[in-house]
N, C-alpha and C positions, 0 to 999 in steps of 0.2 A: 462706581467702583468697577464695574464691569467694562465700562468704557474703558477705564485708567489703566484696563489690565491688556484690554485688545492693542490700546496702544503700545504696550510695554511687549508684548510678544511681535508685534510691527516691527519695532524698532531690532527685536532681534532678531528678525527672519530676515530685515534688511542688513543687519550688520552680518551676520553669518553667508549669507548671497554676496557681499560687495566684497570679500575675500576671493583676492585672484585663484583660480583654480591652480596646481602644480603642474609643472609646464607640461609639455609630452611630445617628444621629438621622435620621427618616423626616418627608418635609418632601412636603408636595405638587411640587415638582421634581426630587423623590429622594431617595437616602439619602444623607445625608452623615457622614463617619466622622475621628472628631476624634482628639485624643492626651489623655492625662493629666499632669498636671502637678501634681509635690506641690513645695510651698514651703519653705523652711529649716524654717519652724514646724513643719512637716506636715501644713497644709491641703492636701486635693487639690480641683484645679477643673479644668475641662475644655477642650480648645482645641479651637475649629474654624476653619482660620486656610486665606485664600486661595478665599474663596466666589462666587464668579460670581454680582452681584447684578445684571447686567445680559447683554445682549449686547456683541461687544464693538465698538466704533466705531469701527470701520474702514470701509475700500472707501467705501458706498454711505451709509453712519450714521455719517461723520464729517460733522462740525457741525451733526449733527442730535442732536435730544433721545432721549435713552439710551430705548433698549426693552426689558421684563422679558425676562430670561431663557429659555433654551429648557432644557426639560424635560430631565435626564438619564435614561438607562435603567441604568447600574450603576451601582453606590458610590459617590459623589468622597472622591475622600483627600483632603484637606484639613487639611495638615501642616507645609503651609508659606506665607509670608507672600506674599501676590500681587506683579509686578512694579510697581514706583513708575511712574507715567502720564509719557508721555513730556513736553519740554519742549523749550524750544530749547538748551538746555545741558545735558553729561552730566557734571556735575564731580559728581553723589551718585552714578556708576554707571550700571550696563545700567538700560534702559526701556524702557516699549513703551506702543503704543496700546491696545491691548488689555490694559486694567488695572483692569478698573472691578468690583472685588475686595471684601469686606468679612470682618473676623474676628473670631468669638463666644468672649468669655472664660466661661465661668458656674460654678460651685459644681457639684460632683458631686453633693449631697447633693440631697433633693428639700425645698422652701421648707414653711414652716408659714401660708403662706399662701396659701389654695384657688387664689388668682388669678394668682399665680406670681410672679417676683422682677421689683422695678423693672429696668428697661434705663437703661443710661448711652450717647449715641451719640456719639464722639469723633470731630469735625474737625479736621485738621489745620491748621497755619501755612506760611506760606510765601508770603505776597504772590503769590496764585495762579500763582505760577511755578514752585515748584521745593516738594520735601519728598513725604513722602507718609504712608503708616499704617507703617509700617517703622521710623518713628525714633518711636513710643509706648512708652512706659516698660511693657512686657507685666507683668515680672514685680514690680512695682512695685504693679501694678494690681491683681493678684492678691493680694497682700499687703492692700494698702488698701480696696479693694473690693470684690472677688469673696468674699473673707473674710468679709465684713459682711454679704454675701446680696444685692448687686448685682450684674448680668449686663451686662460691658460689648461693647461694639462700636465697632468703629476703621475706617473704609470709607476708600477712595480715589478720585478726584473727578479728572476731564481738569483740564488747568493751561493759561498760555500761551496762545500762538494756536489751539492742538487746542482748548482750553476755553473760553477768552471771545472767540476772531475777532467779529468782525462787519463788516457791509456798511452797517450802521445805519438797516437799513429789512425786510421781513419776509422778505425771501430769504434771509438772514443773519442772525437778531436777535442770535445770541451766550449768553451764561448758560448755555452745553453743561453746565460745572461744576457751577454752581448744581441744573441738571435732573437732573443726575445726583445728586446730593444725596435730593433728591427722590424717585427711583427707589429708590436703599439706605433710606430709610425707609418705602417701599411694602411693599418687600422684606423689611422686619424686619417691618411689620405682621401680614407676612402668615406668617411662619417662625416668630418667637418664640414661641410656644406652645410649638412642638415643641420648644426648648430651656426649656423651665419658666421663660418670661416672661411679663409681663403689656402685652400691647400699648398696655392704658389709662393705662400708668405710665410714659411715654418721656420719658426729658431728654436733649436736644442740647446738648453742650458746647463751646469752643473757645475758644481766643485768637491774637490779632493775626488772620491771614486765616482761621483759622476760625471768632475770634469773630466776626469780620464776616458769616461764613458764615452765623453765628446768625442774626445780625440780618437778614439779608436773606430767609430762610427764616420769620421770626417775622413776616414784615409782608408774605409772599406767601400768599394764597388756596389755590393747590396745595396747605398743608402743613395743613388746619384739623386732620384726623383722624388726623393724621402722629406728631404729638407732643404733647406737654404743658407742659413748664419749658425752658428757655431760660437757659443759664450763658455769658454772654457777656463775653471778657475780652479786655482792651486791641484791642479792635476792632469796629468798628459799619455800619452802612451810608449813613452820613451821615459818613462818612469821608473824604476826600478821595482817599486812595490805595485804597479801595473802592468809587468809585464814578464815575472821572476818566473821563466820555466823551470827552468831546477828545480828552485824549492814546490814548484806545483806539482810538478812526477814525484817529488818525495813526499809528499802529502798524499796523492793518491795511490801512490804505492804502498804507504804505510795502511789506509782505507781499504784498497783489497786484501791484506793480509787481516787487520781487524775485523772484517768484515766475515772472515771466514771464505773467502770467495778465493785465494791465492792459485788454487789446485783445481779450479774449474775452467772446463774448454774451452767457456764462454763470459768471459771476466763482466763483459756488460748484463747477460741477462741473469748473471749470478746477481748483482746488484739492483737490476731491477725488482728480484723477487723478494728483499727484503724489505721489511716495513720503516717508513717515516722514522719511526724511535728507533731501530737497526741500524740505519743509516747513522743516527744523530750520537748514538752511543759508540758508535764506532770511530766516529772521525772524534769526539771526545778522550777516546782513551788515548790517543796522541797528543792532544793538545795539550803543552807543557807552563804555557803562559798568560792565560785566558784567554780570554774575548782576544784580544788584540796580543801579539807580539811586544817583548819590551828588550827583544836582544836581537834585534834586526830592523835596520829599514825598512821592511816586506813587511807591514803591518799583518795580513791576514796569513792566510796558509793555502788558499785556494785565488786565482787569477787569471785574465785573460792572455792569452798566449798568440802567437804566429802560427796556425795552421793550416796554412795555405788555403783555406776556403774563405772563413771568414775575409780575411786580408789575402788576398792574392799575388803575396809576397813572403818570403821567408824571413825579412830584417823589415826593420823601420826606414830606414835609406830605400829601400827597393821600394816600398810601400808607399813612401809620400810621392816618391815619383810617378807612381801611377796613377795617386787619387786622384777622382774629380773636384777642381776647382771650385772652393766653396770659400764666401767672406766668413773670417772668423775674427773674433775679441778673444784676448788671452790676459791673464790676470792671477792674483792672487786673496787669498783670504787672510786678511790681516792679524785676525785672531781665532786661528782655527783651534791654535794650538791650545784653547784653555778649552776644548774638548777633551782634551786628556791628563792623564794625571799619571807621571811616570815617577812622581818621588816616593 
């Protein structure tokens, strides 16, 4: 009996030992340490999900442009998917400002190509309002992709008044979103090695606000050494509900007056001092038609704009002429529209 027993604890000293450890990837900001993940198939790929590719933008760095990250000194577990960036509506759930997140799928195997595996960089949808990396198909991806020897990445982007505010002149320019865009492909330039990628192999994907995301990213200067292809779907930057300043100054004009801020010296650091729920009540007491617009193409209320920094042009015409030279695919989503329900 005693034998029958040494062998049964064997056997699970052996089976609990013979479980890969979770992986642990060394990045110039530390180590970060992912999980495994094997597929109905039995492909295994590796997750490192909830990665701090910025600081986070709050207090003093809301409605300013995202700053890299600050150095970790132990491990980050990164096991789970970062919180969706707050918005002025909570109908997906908890959110915060402090969201500016991104998550590496990759192949555990190591690539048969010295330069490491192409990267995939997925933007989300959502008429910069509402959505975030949370609702990408993960295990889908891994399936389709990771399988095939692609490394993808899902990042999450400020939305709303926290993301596109503006004052419409340089104390406020707006395109928080857009910069933060910017930031997680700084961020993957500078990381992906350490996940066996090839930084010189980047494609940025997206549809409806994150194709537009493409677009707008594909004809800003910020992004020359950023990426490479561009898969832009059912949405562009020459879109009208991508690119409505009008209705953005009326949105955030109506924001500092709700806000209580109309009468102050300093319109931005009046709105910095107020709280997450300040903010989110304020831009609510205007909002006439939910979540989404149903009496305007301009699905949201807040949008990326021409402010001469982000885009170093004042129109779209000026602008495509000066981007850098990037292959792009352009397309559409066939059925986007039973996302909505306008009857």
């Amino acid at each position: 009996m005693k034998s029958f027993a040494k062998v049964c604890l064997l056997f699970l000293f052996l089976k609990v030992n013979c479980e890969p450890p979770d992986p642990i990837v060394s990045t110039e900001y530390g180590e970060i340490e992912g999980l495994i993940y094997t597929s109905s198939k039995g492909f295994r790929a590796e997750a490192f999900l909830g990665i701090p590719y910025a600081q986070p933008p709050i207090n003093e760095l809301r409605f300013e442009k995202s700053l890299p990250p600050i150095p970790w000194k132990t491990p980050l577990k990164a096991k789970t998917i970062g919180t969706p960036c707050s918005t002025y509506s909570d109908i997906f759930g908890p959110n915060s400002e402090d969201c500016l997140t991104l998550n590496i799928l990759k192949p555990k195997s190591h690539p048969h190509n010295p330069n490491g595996y192409p990267v995939m960089v997925s933007i989300h949808a959502g008429a910069f309002i509402y959505s975030s990396a949370e609702f990408f198909p993960y295990k889908k991806a891994i399936e389709t992709l990771v399988s095939h020897g692609i490394i993808v990445v899902t990042i999450n982007y400020r939305l709303g008044p926290f993301g596109f505010f503006t004052t419409g002149d340089s104390n406020a320019p707006g395109n928080y979103g857009l910069w933060d865009q910017v930031e997680a492909l700084k961020f993957i330039q500078k990381v992906i090695p350490a996940f066996m990628g090839n930084p010189k192999a980047v494609t940025i994907f997206g549809s409806s606000a994150g194709g537009a995301s493409c677009s707008w990213l594909s004809i800003s200067p910020t992004t020359k050494d950023l990426f490479n292809r561009a898969i832009i779907m059912s949405g562009s930057a020459s879109a009208p509900w991508a690119s409505a300043e009008d209705d953005l100054i009326d949105s955030s004009l109506k924001l500092i007056t709700a806000a209580n801020c109309s009468k102050s010296a300093n319109i931005k650091e009046c709105l910095k001092s107020k709280s997450t729920a300040e903010i989110k009540a304020a831009t609510s007491s205007f909002i006439e038609h939910g979540l989404l617009r149903t009496d305007s193409i301009n699905f949201g209320y807040f949008y990326p704009r021409f402010d001469n920094d982000f885009v170093k042009a004042s129109n779209l015409k000026e602008a495509i002429k000066k981007a850098p030279k990037k292959a792009n695919l352009q397309g559409v989503c066939s059925q986007e529209y039973n996302s909505f329900d306008f009857d």
